[in-house]
N, C-alpha and C positions, 0 to 999 in steps of 0.2 A: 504494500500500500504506500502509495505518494500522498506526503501530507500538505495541505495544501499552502501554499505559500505568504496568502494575506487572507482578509478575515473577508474578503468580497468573493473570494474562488471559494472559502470552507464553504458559506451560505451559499453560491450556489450550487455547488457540489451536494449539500443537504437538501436543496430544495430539487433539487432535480432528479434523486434520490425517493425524494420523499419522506426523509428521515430526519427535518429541521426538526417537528415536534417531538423526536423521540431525542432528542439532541436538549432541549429544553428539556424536559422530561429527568431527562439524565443529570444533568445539571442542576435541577432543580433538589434532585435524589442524592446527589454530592454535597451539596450545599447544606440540606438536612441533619448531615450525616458531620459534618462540619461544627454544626450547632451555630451556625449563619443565618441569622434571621432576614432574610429572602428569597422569594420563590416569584420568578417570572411564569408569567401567562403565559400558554402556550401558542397564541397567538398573536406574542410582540411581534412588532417591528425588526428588524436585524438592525437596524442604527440605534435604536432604544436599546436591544440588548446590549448591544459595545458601548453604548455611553454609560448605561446605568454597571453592567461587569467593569469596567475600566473604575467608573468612581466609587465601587466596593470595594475592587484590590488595595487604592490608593487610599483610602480610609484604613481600611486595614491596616496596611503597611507604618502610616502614620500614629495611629491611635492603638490597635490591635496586634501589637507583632506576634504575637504567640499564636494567636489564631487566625493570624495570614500565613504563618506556616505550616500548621495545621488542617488546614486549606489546601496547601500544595503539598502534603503528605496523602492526605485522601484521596486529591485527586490524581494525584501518581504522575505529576509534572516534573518533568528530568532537573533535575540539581542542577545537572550540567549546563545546562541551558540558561537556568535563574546565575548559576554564578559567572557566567559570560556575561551578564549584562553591566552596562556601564549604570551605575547606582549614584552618578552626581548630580542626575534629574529623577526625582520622583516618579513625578507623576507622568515621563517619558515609559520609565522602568515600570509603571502603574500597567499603562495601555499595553506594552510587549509579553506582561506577565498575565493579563486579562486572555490575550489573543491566544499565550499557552496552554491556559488552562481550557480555549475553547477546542484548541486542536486536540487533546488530549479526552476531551472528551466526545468528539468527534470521534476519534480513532475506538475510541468504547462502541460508539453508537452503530460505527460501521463495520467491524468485527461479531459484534452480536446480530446484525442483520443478516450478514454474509456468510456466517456458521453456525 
């Protein structure tokens, strides 16, 4: 599986799929699991999901670090990946680690449909 590149190819990749709500769904199921009090409708927008997942991460990251790590422990987002990132803009670092967590759990949604 190729993952997709920016967060306009995931969504359409899920929508073309048909598997955006199961992708919400999942996310939503992660996030529970998280003890993250939020839970997107299955029928956002994809520009509402990236704005409102982007200013949860960075809230997190700011306010929350223990359970923005916690976060990216459940959701099984590569280490490797968060510690590449250059960490001297927040809320740069915010959106890049929002967009992992959606790949990430894309790659869940799409595995489980496909097997």
């Amino acid at each position: 599986m190729q993952l997709p590149a920016t967060f306009t190819e995931l969504v359409q990749e899920a929508t073309a799929a048909n598997l955006y709500e199961k992708l919400i769904k999942q996310l939503n199921k992660d996030l529970a699991l998280a003890n993250v009090d939020l839970a997107f409708t299955e029928t956002i927008l994809p520009t509402s999901l990236k704005l409102m997942l982007h200013e949860l991460v960075y809230k997190l990251i700011q306010e929350k670090f223990m359970d923005y790590l916690n976060l990216l422990y459940i959701i099984d987002v590569s280490e490797n990946k968060v510690r590449e990132l250059d960490g001297s803009d927040t809320l740069v670092m915010a959106e890049q680690v929002a967009f992992f967590i959606l790949q990430r759990e894309w790659q869940k949604v799409w595995f489980k449909n496909r097997y």
